[in-house]
C-alpha positions as CSV (number, residue, x, y, z in Angstrom):
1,X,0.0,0.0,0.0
2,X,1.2,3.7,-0.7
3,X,0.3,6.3,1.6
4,X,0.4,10.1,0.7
5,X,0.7,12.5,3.6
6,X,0.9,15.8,3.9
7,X,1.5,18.2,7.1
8,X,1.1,22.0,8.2
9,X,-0.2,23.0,4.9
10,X,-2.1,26.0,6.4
11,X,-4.5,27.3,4.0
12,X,-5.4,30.9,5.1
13,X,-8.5,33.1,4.7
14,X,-7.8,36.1,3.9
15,X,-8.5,39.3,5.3
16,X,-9.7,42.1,3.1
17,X,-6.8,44.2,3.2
18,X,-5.2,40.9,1.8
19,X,-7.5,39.9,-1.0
20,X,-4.9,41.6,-3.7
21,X,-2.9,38.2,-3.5
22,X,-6.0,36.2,-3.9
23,X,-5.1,34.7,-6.9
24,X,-1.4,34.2,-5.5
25,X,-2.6,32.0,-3.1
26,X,-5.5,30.3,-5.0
27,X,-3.2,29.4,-8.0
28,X,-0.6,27.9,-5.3
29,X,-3.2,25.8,-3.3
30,X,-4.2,24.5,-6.5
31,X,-1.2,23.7,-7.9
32,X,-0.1,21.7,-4.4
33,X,-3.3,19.8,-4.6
34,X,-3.2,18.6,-8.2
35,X,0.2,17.5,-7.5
36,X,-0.3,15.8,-4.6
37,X,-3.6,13.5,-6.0
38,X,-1.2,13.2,-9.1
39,X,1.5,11.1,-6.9
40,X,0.5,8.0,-7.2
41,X,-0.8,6.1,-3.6
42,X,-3.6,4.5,-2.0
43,X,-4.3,6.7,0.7
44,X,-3.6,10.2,0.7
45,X,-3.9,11.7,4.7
46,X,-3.3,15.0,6.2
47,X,-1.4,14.9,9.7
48,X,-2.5,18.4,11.0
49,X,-3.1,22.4,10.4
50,X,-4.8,21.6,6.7
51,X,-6.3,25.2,7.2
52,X,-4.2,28.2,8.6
53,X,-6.8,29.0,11.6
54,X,-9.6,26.4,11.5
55,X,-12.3,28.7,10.7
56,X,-15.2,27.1,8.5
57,X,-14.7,28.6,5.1
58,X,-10.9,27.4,5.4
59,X,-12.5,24.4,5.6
60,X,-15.3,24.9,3.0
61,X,-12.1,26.8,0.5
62,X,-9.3,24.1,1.0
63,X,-12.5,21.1,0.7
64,X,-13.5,22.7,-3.0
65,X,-9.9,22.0,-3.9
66,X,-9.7,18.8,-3.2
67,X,-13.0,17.5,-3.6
68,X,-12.3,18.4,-7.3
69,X,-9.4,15.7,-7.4
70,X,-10.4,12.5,-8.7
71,X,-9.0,10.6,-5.9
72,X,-10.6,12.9,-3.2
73,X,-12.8,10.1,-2.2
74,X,-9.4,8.4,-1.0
75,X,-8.3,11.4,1.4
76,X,-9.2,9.0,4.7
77,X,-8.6,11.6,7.6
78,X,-7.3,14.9,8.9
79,X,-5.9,15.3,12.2
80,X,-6.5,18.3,13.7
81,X,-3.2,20.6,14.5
82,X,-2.7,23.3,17.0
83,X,-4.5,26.0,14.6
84,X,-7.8,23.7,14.3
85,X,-11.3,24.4,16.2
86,X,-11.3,22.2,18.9
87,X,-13.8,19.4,19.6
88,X,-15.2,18.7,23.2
C-alpha cells in the first residue's frame, strides 16, 4: 500500500486588506493539490493544520480543492493541529 501524507499545509482566509494576493494564493493551493492526487498512492492523509486558523470557510475553500481531485474520495482523515477548532 502507498500512503500520501501531507502536514502543516495551512491554508489561510484572507482578510480584506489581503485579498490583492487572492489569486497568488489560490493558484498555489491548487497547484499543491493537483500534485499531490497526481503522486500515485492509495491513501492520501493530512497529519495536521490543513487550514491556517480552523475557521469554516478554510475548511469549505481548502474542501473545493480537493473535492475536485479525482481521488478525493481516498483522502481518509485529517488530524487536527494546533490552529484547528477544537472538539469537546
Amino acid at each position: 500500500m502507498r500512503i500520501a501524507v501531507i502536514g502543516d499545509l495551512h491554508y489561510p482566509a484572507l482578510h480584506e486588506d489581503y485579498r490583492f494576493i487572492e489569486n497568488n494564493r489560490d493558484g498555489f493551493y491548487s497547484t499543491f493539490i493537483q500534485k499531490l492526487f497526481s503522486t500515485p498512492a492509495d491513501l492520501y492523509i493530512s497529519i495536521g493544520d490543513l487550514t491556517n486558523f480552523g475557521l469554516p470557510e478554510e475548511y469549505e475553500e481548502i474542501y473545493k480543492l480537493i473535492n475536485a481531485q479525482d481521488k478525493a474520495k481516498t483522502l481518509s482523515c485529517s488530524y487536527y493541529g494546533k490552529s484547528s477548532p477544537h472538539i469537546s
